[in-house]
Backbone as CSV, one residue per row, in Angstrom:
resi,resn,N_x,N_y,N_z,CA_x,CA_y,CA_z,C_x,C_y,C_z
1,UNK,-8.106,-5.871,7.476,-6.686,-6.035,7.258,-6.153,-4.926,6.366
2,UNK,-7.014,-4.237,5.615,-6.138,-3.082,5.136,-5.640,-2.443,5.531
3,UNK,-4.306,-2.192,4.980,-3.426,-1.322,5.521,-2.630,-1.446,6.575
4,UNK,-2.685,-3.224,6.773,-2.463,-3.474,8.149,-1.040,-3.244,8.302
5,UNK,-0.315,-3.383,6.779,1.310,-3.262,6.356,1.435,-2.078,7.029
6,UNK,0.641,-0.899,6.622,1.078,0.546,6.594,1.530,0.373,8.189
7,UNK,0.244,0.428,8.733,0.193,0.379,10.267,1.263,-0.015,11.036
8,UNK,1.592,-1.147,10.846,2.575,-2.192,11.869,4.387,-1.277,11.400
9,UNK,4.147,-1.328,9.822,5.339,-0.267,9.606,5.542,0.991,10.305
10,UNK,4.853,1.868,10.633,4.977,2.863,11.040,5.068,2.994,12.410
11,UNK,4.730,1.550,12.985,4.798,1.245,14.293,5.855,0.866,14.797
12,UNK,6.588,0.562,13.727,8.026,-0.201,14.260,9.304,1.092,13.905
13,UNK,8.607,1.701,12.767,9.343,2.680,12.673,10.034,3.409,13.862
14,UNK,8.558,3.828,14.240,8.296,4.886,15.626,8.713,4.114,16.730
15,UNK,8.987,2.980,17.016,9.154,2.445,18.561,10.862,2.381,18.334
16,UNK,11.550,2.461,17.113,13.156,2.714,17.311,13.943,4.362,17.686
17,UNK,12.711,5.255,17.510,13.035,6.190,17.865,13.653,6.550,19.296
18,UNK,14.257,7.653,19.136,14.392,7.495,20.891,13.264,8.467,21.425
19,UNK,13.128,8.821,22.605,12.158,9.338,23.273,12.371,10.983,23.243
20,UNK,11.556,11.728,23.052,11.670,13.151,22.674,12.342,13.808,21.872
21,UNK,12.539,12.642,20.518,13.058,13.081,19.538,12.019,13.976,18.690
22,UNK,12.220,15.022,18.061,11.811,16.268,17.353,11.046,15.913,16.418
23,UNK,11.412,14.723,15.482,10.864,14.195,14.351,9.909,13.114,14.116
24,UNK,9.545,12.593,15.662,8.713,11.972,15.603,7.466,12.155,15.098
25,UNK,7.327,13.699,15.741,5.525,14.292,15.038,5.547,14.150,13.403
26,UNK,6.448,14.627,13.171,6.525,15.103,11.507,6.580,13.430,11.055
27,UNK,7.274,12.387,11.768,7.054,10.784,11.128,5.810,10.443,11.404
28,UNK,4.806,10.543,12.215,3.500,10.856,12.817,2.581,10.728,11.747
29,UNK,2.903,12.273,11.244,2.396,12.894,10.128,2.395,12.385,8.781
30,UNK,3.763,11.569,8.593,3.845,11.037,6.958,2.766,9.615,7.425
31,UNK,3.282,8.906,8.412,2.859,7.532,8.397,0.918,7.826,8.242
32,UNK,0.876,8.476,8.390,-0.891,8.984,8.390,-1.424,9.118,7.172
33,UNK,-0.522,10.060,6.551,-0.176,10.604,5.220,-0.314,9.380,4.032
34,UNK,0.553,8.897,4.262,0.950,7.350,3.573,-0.554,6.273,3.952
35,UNK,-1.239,6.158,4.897,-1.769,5.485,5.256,-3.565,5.718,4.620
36,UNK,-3.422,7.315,4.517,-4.595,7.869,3.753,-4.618,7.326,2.226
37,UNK,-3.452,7.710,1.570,-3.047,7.695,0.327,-3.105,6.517,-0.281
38,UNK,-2.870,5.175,0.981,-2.886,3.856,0.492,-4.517,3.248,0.343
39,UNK,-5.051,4.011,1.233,-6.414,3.556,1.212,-7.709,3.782,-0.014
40,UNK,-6.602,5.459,-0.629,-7.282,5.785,-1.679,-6.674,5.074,-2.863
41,UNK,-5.675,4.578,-3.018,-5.223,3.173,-3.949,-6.088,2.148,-3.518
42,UNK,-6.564,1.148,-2.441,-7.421,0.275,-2.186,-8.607,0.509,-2.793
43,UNK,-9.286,1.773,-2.510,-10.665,2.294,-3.352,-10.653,2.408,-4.376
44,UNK,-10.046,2.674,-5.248,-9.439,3.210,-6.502,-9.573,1.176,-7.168
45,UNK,-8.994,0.145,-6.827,-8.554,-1.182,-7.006,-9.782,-1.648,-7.022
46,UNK,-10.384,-1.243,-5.885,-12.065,-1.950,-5.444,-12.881,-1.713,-6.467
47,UNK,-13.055,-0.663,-6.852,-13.561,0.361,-7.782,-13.551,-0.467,-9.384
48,UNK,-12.058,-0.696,-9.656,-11.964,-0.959,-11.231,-11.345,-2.480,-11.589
49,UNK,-11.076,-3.068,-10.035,-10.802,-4.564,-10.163,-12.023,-5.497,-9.162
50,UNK,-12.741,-4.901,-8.712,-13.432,-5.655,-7.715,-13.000,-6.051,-6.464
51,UNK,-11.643,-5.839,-6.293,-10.915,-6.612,-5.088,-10.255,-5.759,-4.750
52,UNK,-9.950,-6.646,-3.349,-9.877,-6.192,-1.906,-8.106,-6.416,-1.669
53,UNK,-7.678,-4.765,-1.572,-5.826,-4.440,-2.043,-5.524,-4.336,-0.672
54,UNK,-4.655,-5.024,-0.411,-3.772,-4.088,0.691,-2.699,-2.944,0.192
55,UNK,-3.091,-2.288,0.589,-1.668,-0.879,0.262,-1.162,-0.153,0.877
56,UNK,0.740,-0.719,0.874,1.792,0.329,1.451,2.430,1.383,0.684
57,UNK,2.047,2.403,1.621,2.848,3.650,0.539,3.584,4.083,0.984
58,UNK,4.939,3.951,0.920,6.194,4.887,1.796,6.678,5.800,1.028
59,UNK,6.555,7.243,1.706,6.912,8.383,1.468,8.488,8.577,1.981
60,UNK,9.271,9.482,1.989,10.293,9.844,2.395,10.438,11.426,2.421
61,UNK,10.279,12.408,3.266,10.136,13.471,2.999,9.083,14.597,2.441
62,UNK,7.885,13.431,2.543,6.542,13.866,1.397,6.728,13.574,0.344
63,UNK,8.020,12.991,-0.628,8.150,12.454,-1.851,7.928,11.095,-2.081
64,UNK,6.721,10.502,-2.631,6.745,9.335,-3.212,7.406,8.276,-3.401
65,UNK,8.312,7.012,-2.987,9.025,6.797,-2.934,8.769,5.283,-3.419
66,UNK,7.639,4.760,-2.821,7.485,2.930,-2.909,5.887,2.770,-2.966
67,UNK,5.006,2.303,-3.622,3.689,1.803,-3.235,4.175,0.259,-3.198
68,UNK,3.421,-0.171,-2.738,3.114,-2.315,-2.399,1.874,-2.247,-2.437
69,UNK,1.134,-3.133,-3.548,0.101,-3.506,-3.458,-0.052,-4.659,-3.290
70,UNK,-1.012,-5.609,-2.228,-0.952,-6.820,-2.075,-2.640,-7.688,-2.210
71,UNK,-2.791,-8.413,-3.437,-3.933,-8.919,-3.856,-4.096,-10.665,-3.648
72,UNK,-5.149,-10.747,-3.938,-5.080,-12.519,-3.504,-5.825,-12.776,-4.542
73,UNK,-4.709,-13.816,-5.295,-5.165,-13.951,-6.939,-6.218,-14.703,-6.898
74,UNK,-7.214,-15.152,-6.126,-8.801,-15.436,-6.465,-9.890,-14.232,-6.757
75,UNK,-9.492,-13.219,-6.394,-10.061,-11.761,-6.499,-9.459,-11.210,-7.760
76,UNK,-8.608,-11.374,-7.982,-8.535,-11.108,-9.756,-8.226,-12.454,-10.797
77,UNK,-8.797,-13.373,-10.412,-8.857,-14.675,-11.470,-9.561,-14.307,-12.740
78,UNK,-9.103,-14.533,-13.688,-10.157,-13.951,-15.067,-9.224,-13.121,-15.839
79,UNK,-8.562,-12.364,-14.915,-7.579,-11.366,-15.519,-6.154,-11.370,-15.801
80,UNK,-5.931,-10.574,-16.989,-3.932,-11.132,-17.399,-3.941,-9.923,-16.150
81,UNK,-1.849,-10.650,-16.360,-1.459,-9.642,-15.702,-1.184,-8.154,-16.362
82,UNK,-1.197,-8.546,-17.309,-1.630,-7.048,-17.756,-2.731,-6.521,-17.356
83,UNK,-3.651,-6.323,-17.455,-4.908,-5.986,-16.832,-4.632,-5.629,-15.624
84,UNK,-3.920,-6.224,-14.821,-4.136,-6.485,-13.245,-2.965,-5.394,-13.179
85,UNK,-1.886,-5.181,-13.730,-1.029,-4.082,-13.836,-1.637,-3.014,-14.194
86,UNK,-2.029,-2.361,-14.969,-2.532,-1.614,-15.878,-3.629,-0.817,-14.723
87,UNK,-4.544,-1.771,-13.934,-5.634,-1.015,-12.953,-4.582,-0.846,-11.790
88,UNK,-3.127,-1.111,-11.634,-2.990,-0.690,-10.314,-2.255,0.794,-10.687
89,UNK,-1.575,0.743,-11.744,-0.855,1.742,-12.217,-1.708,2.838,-12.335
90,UNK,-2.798,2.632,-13.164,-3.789,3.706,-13.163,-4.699,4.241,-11.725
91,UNK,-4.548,3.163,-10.840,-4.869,3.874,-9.304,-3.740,4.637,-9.176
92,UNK,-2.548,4.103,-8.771,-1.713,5.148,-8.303,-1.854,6.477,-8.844
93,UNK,-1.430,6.102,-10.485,-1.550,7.492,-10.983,-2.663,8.479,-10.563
94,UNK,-4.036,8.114,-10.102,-4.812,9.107,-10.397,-5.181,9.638,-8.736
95,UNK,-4.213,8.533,-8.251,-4.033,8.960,-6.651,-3.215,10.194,-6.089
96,UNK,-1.873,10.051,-7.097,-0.761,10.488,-6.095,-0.496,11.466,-7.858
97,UNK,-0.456,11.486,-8.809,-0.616,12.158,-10.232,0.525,11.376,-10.670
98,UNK,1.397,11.166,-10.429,2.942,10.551,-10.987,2.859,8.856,-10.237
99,UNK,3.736,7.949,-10.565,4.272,7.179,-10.641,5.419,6.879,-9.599
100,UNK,5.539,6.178,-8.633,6.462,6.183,-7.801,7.794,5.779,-8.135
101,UNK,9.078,5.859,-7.481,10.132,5.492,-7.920,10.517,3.590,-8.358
102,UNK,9.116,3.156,-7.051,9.105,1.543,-7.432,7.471,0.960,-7.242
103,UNK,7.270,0.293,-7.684,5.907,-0.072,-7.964,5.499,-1.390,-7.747
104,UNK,5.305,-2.331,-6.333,5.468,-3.480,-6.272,4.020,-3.850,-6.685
105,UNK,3.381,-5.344,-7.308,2.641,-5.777,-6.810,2.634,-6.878,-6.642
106,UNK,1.633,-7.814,-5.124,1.797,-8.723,-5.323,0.804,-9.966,-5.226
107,UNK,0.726,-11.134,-5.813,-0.152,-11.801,-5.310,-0.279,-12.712,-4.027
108,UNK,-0.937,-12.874,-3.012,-0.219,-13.861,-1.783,-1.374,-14.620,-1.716
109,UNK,-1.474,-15.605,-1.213,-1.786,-17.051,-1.074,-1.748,-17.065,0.528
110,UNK,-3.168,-17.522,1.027,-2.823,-18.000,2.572,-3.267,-19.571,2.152
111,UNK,-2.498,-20.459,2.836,-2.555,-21.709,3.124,-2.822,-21.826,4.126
112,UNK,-3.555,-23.467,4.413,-4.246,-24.175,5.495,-3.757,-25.059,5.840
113,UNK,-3.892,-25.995,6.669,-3.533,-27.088,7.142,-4.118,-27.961,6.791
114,UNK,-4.336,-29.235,6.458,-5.378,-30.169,6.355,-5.140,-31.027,7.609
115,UNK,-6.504,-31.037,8.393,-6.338,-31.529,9.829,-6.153,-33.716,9.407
């Protein structure tokens, strides 16, 4: 499932385009771009939190613009949110060198049914 955000985003991006538009390659190119970059935030998370990140990184132009990190708070139980801030901030940073314009993170919860 990593990266599955990046993916499906860039997929929907690209299917509003129209057909032989110029800029598709170059959107091609970021969504790849973005998709590398998020993975080296996931490694980076794995690395210094133990757990398993999903990460969206939207670029705009090659400029930095949004990371989303998405964790499932049984994989960081134990830890404040400070802590849990602090290792994502320091991935980005040592990913991308700066700080993006917004910095989501989040925790999600899948629920079950009880039959």
């Amino acid at each position: 499932m990593k990266n599955a955000f990046a993916a499906l985003g860039g997929a929907l991006l690209l299917a509003v385009l129209p057909a032989g538009c110029g800029q598709v390659e170059q959107l091609q190119q970021q969504v790849l771009a973005s998709g590398e970059q998020g993975e080296k935030v996931a490694e980076a998370l794995k690395a210094s939190l133990g757990a398993d990140a999903s990460v969206v990184v939207n670029m705009l132009n090659g400029e930095l613009m949004q990371v989303m990190v998405v964790l499932e708070p049984g994989q960081v139980a134990g830890r404040t949110v400070g802590e849990v801030d602090a290792a994502v901030r320091t991935a980005v940073q040592q990913t991308f060198g700066r700080q993006p314009q917004q910095l989501t993170v989040m925790l999600m919860t899948t629920q079950t049914e009880s039959e």
